[in-house]
C-alpha positions as CSV (number, residue, x, y, z in Angstrom):
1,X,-111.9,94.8,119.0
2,X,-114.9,92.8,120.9
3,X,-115.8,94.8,124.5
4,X,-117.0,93.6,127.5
5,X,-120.3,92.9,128.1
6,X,-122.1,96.4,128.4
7,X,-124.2,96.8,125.7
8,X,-128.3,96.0,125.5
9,X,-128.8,92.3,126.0
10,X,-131.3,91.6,123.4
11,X,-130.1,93.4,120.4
12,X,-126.5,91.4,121.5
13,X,-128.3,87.8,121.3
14,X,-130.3,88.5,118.2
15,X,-126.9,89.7,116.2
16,X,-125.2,86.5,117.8
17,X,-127.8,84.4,116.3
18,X,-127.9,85.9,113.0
19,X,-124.2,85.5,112.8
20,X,-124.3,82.1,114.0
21,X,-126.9,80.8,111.4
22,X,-124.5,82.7,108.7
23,X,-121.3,80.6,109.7
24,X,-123.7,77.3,110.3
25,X,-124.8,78.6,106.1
26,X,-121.0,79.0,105.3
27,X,-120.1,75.5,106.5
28,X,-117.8,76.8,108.8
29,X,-116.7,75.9,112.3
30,X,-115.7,77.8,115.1
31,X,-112.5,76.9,114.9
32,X,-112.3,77.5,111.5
33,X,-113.8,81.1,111.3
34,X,-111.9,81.7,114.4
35,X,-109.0,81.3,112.4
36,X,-110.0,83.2,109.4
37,X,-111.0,86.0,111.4
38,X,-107.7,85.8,113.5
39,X,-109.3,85.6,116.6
40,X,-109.6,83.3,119.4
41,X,-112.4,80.4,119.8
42,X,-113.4,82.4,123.0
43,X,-114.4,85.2,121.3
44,X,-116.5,83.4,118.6
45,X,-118.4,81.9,121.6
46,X,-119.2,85.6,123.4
47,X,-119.9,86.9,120.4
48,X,-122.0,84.2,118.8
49,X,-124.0,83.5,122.6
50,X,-124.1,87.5,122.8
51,X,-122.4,87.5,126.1
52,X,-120.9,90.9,124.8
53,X,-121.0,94.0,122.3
54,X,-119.1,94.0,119.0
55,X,-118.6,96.7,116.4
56,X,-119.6,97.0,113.3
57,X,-116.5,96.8,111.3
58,X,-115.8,93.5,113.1
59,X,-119.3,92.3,112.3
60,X,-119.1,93.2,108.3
61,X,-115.7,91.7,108.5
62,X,-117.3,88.1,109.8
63,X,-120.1,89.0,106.5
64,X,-117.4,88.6,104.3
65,X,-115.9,85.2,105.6
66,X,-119.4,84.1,105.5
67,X,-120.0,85.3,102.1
68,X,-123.3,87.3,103.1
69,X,-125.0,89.1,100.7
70,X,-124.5,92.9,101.3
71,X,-128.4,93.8,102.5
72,X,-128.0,91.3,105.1
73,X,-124.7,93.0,106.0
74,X,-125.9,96.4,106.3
75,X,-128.5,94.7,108.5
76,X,-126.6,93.2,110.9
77,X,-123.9,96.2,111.1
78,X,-126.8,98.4,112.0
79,X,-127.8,95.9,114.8
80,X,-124.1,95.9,115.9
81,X,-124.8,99.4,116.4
82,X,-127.7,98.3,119.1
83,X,-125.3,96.3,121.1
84,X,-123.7,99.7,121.8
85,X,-126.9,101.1,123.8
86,X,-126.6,101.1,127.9
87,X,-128.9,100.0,130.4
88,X,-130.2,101.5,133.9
89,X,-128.0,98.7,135.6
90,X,-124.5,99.8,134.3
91,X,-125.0,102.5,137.0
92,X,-124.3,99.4,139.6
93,X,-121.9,97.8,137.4
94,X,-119.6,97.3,140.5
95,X,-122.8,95.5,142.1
96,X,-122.7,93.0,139.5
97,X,-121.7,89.4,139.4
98,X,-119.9,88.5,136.2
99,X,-122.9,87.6,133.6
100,X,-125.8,88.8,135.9
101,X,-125.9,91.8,133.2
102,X,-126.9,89.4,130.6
103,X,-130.3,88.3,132.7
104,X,-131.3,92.0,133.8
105,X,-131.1,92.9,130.0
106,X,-133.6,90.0,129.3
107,X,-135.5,90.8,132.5
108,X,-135.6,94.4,131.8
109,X,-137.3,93.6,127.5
110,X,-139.4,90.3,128.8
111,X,-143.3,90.3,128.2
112,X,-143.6,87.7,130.9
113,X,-142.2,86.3,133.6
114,X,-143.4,82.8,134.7
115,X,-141.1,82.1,138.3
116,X,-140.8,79.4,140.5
117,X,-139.1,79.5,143.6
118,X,-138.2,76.6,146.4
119,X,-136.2,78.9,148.9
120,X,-136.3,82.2,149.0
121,X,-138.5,85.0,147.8
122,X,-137.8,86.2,144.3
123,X,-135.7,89.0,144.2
124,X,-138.4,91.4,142.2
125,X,-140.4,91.2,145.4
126,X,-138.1,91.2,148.1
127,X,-137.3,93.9,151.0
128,X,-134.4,96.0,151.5
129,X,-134.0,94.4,155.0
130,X,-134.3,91.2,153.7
131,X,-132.1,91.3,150.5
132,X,-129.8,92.9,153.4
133,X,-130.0,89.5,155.1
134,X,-129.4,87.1,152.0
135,X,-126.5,89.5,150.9
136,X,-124.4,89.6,154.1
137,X,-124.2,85.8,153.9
138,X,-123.9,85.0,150.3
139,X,-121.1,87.4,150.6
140,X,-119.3,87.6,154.2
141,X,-116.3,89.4,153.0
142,X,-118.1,92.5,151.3
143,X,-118.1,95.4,153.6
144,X,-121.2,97.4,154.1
145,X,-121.3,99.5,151.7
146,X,-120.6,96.9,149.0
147,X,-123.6,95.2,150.7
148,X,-126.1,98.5,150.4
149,X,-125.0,98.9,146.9
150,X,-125.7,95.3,145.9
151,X,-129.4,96.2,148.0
152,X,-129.6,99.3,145.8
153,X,-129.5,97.1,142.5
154,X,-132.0,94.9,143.4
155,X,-134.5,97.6,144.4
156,X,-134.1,99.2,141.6
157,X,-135.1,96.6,139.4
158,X,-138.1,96.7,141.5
159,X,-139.4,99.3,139.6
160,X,-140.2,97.0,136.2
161,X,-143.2,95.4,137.9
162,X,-144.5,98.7,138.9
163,X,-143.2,100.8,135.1
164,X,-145.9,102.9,133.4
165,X,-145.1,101.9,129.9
166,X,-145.6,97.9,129.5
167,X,-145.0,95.9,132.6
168,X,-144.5,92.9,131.9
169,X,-146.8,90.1,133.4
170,X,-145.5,88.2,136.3
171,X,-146.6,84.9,137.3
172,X,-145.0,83.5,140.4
173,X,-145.5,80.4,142.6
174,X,-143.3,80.5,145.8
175,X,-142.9,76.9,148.0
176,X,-145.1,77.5,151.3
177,X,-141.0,76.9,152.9
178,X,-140.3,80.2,152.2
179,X,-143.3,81.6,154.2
180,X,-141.9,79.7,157.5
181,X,-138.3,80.6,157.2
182,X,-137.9,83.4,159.2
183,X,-134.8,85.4,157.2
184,X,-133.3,88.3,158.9
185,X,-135.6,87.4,162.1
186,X,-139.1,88.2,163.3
187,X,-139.5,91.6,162.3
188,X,-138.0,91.4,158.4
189,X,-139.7,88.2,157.8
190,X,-143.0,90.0,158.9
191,X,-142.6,92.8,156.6
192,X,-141.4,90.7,153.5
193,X,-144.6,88.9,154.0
194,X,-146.6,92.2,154.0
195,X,-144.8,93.1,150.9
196,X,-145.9,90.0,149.3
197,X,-149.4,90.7,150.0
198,X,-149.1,94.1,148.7
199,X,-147.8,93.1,145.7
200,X,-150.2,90.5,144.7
201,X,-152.7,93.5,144.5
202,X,-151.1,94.5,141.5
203,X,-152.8,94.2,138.0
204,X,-149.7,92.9,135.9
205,X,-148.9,90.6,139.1
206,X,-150.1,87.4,140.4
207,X,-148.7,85.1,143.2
208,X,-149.2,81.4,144.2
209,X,-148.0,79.6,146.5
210,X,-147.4,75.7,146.8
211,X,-148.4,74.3,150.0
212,X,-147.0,71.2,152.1
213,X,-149.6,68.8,151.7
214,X,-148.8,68.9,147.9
215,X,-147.0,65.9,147.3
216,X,-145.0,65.7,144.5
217,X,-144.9,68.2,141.2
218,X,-142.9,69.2,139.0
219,X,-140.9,71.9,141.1
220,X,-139.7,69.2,143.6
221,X,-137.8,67.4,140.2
222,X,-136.7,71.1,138.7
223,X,-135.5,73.5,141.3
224,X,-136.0,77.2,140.9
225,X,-136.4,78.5,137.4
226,X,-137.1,81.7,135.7
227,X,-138.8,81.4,132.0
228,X,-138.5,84.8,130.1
229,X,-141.1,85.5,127.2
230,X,-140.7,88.5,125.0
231,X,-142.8,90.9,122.8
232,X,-144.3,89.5,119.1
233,X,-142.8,92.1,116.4
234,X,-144.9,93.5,114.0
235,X,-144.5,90.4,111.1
236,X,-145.8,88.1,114.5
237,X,-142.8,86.4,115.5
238,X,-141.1,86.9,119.1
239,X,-138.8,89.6,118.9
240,X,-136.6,86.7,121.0
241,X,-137.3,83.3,122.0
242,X,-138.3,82.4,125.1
243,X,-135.4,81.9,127.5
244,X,-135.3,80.1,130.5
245,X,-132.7,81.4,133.7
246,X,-131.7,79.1,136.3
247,X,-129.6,80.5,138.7
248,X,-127.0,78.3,140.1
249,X,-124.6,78.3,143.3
250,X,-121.6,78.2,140.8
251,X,-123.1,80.5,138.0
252,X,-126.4,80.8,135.9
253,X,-127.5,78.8,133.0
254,X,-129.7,80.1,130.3
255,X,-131.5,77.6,128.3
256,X,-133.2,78.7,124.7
257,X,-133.1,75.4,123.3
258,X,-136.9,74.1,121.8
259,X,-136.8,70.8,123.8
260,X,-135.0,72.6,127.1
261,X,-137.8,75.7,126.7
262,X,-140.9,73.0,126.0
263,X,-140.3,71.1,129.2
264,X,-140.0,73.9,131.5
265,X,-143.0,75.6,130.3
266,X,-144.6,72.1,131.1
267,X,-143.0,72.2,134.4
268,X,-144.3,75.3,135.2
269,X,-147.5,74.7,134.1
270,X,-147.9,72.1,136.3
271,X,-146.6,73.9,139.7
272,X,-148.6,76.7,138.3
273,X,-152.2,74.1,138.3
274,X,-150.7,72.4,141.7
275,X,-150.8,75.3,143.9
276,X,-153.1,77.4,145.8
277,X,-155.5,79.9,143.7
278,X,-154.0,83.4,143.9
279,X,-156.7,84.4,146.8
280,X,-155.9,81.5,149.1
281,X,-152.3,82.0,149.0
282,X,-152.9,85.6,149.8
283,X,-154.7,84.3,153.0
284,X,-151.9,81.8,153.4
285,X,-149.3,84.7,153.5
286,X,-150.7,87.0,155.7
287,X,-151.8,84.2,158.3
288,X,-147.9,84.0,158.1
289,X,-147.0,86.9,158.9
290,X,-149.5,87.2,161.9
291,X,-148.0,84.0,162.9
């Protein structure tokens, strides 16, 4: 039995991995360990991506298709065992759009966070009010309090940037668009603004933003993008590989592979080198919100 997608995220993609290099070893394909393991293609997919948790009887049980010796077994049974462990957001699991879990686990264990945004402002720095604003129209048939629940989640995940133990860094550019569109009216824009300023103070934090008499960069060509980077274990690999989240009207890719990862780091670096320096966009943004 395979259950839905509740368990830690990392832990989930790391076992998926390590069971996808093992059929990859056994010469197998999906449909051909599907079969073996009577289950459906589907499942070897959520599984094997680490779009959901899976036990550990069902993971020593894949082992023995592959033929894997027993200490990787034990190994990757015990991991299993991770996928079990819940995080803060399953306390908003009605709040949730289907696979949003899957980026707050990543969000939640990420080192860094290197964000570009063309439209609105990123949702680790937004308002209440304004989160309010972009809620209500995203979703004009949830009543209100499916809309202050759906504000309640993304505060709360407000509170990695500002965590005791290990922020993680976060690098953000935001287009100079963003800063004129006034969201939720006058007063909400004015405040969102305030909080940007505010939160550009903070050690772990620093904010850019791209102005109009940029022509073109790379930004223009790549849309909004998120690129996750994670903590080095103790042998000095990445306890994951970089991931890279773009969030879609439709649905949410994430992107892991080398040549997908190597040119949006190269895309970010060059928004990152094309806008203003952290102090003028801090000017920039508060000359907004006067205005």
């Amino acid at each position: 039995m395979v259950e839905g997608p509740t368990g830690s995220t990392v832990p989930r993609r790391q076992l998926g991995r390590g069971l996808r290099d093992l059929r990859g070893q056994a010469r197998m394909t999906v449909k051909a360990a599907a079969q073996a393991l009577e289950w459906s293609e589907a499942k070897m997919w959520r599984v094997e991506t680490g779009q959901t948790s899976v036990r550990a009887l069902d993971v020593e049980q894949m082992c023995r298709v592959y033929g894997a010796p027993a200490d990787l077994t034990e190994s990757l049974m015990a991991l299993a065992k991770e996928t079990k462990s819940k995080g803060w957001w399953l306390d908003y699991a009605d709040a949730i759009n289907e696979g949003f879990d899957v980026y707050l686990g990543l969000e939640e264990a990420a080192e860094r966070l290197s964000w570009y945004e063309s439209e609105l402002v990123p949702g680790l720095l937004q308002t209440d009010d304004y989160a309010r604003t972009l809620i209500r129209s995203d979703n004009p048939s949830l009543d209100e309090e499916e809309i202050e629940r759906r504000v309640q989640l993304r505060i709360a995940r407000q509170s990695l940037i500002t965590r005791v133990t290990n922020p993680p860094k976060l690098d953000v550019v935001v287009n100079e668009s963003i800063l004129r569109r006034p969201v939720g009216g006058k007063k909400t824009m004015s405040a969102q603004l305030a909080r940007l300023v505010e939160v550009s103070g903070l050690d772990n934090v620093a904010l850019k933003v791209m102005p109009f008499e940029v022509g073109m960069h790379a930004g223009i060509m790549s849309g909004p993008f998120v690129v996750l980077e994670f903590p080095v274990n103790g042998n000095g690999t990445p306890s994951e590989p970089p991931t890279i989240y773009v969030d879609g009207f439709t649905g949410a890719l994430f992107l892991d592979k080398p040549h997908e990862i190597e040119r949006y780091e190269a895309a970010f670096k060059d928004i990152w080198g094309a806008a203003l320096d952290e102090a003028a966009s801090r000017d920039l943004i508060s000359k907004a919100a006067k205005e």
